[in-house]
BABA-450669 format. One record per residue: residue number from 1; chain; x, y, z of N, C-alpha, C in turn. Coordinates in nm, 2 decimals. Example, Ala and Ser with C-alpha at 12.3 -4.5 7.8 and 13.67 -1.06 7.14 Angstrom:
BEGIN
(pt 1,'A',(1.32,-0.57,0.78),(1.23,-0.45,0.78),(1.32,-0.33,0.78))
(pt 2,'A',(1.28,-0.22,0.71),(1.37,-0.11,0.71),(1.29,0.00,0.79))
***
This chain:
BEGIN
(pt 1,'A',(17.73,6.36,-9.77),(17.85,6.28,-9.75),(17.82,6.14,-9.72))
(pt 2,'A',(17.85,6.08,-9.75),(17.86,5.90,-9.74),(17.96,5.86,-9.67))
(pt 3,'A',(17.87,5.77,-9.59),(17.95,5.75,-9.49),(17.92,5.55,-9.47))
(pt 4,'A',(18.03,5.46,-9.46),(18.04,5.33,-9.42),(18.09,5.28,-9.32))
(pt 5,'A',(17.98,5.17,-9.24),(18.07,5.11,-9.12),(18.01,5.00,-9.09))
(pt 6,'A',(18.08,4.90,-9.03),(18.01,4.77,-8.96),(17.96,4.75,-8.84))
(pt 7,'A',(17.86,4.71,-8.89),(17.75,4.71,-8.73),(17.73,4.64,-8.65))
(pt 8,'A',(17.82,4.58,-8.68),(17.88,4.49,-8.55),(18.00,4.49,-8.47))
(pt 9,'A',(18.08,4.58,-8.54),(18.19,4.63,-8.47),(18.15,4.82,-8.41))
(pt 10,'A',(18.02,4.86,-8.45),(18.03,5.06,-8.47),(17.88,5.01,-8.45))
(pt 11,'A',(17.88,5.15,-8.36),(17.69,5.18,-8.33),(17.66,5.35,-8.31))
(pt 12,'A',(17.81,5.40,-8.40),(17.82,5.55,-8.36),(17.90,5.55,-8.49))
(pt 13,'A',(17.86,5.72,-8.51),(17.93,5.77,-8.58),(17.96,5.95,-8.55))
(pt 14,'A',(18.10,5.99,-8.59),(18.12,6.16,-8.58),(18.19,6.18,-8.66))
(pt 15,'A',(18.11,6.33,-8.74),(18.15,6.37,-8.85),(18.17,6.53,-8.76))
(pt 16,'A',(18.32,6.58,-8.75),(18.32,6.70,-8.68),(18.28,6.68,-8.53))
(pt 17,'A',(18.21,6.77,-8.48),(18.13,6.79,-8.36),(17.97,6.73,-8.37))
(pt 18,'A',(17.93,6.63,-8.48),(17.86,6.58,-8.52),(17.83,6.47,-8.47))
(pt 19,'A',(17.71,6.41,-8.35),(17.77,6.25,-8.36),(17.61,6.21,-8.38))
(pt 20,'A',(17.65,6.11,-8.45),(17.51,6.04,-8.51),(17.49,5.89,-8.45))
(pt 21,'A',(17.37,5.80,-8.37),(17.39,5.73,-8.33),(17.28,5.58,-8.41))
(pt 22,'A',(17.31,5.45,-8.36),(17.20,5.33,-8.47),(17.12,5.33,-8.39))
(pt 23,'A',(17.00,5.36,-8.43),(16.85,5.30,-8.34),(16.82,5.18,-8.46))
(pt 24,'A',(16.78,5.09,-8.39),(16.73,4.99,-8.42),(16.55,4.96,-8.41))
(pt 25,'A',(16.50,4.94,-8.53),(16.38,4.91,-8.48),(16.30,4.82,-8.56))
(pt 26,'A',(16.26,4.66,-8.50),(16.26,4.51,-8.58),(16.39,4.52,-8.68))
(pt 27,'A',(16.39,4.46,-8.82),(16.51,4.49,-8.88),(16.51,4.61,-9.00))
(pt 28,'A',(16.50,4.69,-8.90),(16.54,4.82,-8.97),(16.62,4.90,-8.89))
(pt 29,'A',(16.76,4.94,-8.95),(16.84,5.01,-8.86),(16.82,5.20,-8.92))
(pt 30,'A',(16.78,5.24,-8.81),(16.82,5.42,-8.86),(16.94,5.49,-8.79))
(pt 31,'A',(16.96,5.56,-8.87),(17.12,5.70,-8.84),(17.04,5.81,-8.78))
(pt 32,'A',(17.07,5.83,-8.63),(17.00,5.94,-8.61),(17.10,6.04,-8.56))
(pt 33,'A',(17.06,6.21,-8.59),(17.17,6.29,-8.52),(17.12,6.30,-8.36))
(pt 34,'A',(17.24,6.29,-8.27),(17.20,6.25,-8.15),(17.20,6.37,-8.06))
(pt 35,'A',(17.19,6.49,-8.16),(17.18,6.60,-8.05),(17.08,6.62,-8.04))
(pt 36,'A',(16.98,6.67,-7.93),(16.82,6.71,-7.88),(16.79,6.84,-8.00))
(pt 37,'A',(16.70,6.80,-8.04),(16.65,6.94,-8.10),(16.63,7.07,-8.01))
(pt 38,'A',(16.60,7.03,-7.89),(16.54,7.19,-7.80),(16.71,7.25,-7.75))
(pt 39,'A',(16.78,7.16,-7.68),(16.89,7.20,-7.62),(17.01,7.12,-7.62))
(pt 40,'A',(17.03,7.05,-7.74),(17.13,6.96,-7.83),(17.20,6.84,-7.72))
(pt 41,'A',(17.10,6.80,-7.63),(17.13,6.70,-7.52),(17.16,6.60,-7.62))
(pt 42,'A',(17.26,6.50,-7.56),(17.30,6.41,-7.63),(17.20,6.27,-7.61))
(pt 43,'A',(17.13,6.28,-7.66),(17.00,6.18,-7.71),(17.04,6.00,-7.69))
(pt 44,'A',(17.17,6.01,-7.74),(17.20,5.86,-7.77),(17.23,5.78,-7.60))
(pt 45,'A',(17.24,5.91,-7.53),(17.24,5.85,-7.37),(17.15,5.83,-7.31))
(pt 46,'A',(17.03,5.87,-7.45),(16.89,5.90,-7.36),(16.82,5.73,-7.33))
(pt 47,'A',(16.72,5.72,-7.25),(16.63,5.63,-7.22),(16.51,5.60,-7.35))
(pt 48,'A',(16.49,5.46,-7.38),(16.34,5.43,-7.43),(16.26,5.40,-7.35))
(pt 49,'A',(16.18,5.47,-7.34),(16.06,5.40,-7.25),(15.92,5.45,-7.37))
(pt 50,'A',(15.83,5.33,-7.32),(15.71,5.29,-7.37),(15.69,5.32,-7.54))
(pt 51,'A',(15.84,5.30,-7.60),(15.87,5.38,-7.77),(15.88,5.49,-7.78))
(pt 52,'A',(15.91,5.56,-7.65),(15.92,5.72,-7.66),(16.10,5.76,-7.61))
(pt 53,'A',(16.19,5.83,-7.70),(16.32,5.86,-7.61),(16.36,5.98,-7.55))
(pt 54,'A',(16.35,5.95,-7.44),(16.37,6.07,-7.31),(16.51,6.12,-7.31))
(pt 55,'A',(16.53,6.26,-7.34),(16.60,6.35,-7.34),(16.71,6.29,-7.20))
(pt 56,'A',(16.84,6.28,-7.19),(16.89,6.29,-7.09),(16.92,6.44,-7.00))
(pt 57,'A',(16.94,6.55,-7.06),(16.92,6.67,-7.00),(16.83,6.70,-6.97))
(pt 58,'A',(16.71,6.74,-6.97),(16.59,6.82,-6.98),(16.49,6.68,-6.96))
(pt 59,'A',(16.49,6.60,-6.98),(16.34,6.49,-6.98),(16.19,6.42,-7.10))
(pt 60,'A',(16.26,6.58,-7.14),(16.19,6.52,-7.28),(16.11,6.43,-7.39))
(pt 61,'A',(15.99,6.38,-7.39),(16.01,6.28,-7.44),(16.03,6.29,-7.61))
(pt 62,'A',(16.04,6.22,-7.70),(16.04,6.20,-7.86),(15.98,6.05,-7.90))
(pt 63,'A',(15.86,6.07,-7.96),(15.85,5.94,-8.03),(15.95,5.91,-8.09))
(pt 64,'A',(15.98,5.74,-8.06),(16.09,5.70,-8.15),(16.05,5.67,-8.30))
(pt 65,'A',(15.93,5.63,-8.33),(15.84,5.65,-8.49),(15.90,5.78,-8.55))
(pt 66,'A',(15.90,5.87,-8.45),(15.92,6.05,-8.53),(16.08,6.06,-8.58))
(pt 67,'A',(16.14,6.03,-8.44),(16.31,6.03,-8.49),(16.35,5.91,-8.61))
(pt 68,'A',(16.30,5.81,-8.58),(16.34,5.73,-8.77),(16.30,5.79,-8.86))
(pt 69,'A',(16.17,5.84,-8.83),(16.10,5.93,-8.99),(16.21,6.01,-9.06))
(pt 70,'A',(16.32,6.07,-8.92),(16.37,6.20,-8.97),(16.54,6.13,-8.99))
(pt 71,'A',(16.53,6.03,-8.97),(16.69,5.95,-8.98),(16.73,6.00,-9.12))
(pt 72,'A',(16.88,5.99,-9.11),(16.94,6.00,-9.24),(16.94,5.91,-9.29))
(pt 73,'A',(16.92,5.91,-9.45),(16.88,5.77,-9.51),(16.99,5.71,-9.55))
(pt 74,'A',(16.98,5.57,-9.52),(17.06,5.45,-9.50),(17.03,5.27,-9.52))
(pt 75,'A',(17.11,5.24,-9.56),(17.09,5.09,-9.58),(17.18,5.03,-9.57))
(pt 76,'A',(17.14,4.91,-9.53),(17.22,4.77,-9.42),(17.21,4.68,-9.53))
(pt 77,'A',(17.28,4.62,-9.55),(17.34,4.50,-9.60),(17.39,4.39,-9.51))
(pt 78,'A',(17.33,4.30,-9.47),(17.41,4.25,-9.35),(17.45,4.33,-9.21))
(pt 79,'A',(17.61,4.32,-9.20),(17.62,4.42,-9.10),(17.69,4.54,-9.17))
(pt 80,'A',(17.69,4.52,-9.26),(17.70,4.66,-9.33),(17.65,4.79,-9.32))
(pt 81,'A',(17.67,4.88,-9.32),(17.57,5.02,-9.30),(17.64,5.13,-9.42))
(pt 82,'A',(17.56,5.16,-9.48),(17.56,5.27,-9.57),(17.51,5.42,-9.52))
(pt 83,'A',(17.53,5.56,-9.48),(17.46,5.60,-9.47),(17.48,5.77,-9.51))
(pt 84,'A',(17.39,5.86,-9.56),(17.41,5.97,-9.59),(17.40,6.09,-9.51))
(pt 85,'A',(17.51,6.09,-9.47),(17.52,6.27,-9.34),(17.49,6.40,-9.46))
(pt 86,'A',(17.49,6.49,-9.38),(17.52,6.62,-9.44),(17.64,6.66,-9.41))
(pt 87,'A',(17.71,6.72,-9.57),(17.82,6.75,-9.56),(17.92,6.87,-9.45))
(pt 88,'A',(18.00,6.81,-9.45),(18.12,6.85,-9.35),(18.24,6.86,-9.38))
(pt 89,'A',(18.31,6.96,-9.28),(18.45,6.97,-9.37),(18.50,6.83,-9.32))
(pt 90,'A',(18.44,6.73,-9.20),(18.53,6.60,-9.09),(18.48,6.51,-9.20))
(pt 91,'A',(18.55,6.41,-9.25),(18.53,6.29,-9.25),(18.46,6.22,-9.15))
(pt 92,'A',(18.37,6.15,-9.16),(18.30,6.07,-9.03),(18.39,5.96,-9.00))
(pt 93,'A',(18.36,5.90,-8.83),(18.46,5.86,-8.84),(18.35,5.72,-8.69))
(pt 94,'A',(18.36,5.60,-8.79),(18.27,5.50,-8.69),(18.31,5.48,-8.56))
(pt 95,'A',(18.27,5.48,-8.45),(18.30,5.48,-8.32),(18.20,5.40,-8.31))
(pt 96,'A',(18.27,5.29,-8.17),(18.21,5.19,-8.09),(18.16,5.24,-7.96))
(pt 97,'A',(18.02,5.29,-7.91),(18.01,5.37,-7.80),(17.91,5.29,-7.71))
(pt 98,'A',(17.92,5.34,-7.60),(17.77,5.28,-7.52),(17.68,5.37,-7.52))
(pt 99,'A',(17.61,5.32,-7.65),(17.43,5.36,-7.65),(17.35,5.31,-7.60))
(pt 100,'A',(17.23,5.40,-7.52),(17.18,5.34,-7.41),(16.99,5.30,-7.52))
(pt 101,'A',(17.01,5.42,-7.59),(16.88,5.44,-7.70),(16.82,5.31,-7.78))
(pt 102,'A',(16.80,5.26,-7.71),(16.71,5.10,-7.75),(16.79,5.05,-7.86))
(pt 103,'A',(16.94,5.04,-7.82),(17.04,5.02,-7.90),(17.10,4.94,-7.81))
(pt 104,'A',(17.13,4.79,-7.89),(17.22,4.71,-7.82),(17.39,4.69,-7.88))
(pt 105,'A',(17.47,4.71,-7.80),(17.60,4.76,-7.79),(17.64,4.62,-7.84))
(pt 106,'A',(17.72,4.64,-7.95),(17.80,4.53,-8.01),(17.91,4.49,-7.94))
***
């Protein structure tokens, strides 16, 4: 599913029960799904420290190298954002949130 939003107004996206948040890293932006892989903690609240993002439930660390690798693939135009979710019966829907994930809040 394709999904569009401006990234200067949206640094979140939810498709369903789905939310996907922008990590930024130099100028390359990735779509990541923000639930923890071990216990679906919401990641986008999580901490960066030393390029690693720490789980807000549990502690966790995740290279942030690892989580882009696995980003849904996407491309910026400006502040444009393009990006491909897996399909759902929700339309996605761009939300303006406070991400804490070495994400600075538009």
């Amino acid at each position: 599913m394709r999904a569009e939003f401006d990234r200067g107004e949206h640094n979140a996206l939810v498709a369903g029960d789905d939310m996907y948040f922008v990590m930024e890293r130099g100028t390359d932006v990735h779509v990541i799904t923000s639930a923890c892989p071990h216990r679906g903690g919401p990641l986008h609240l999580g901490e960066v420290e030393d390029d690693r993002l720490r789980c807000p439930w549990h502690g966790s660390f995740f290279p942030v190298g690892r989580l882009c690798d696995r980003a849904h693939p996407s491309v910026r135009v400006g502040d444009a954002v393009t990006v491909y979710l897996p399909a759902t019966d929700h339309s996605p829907v761009p939300v303006h949130t406070m991400v804490r994930a070495g994400v600075n809040a538009a």
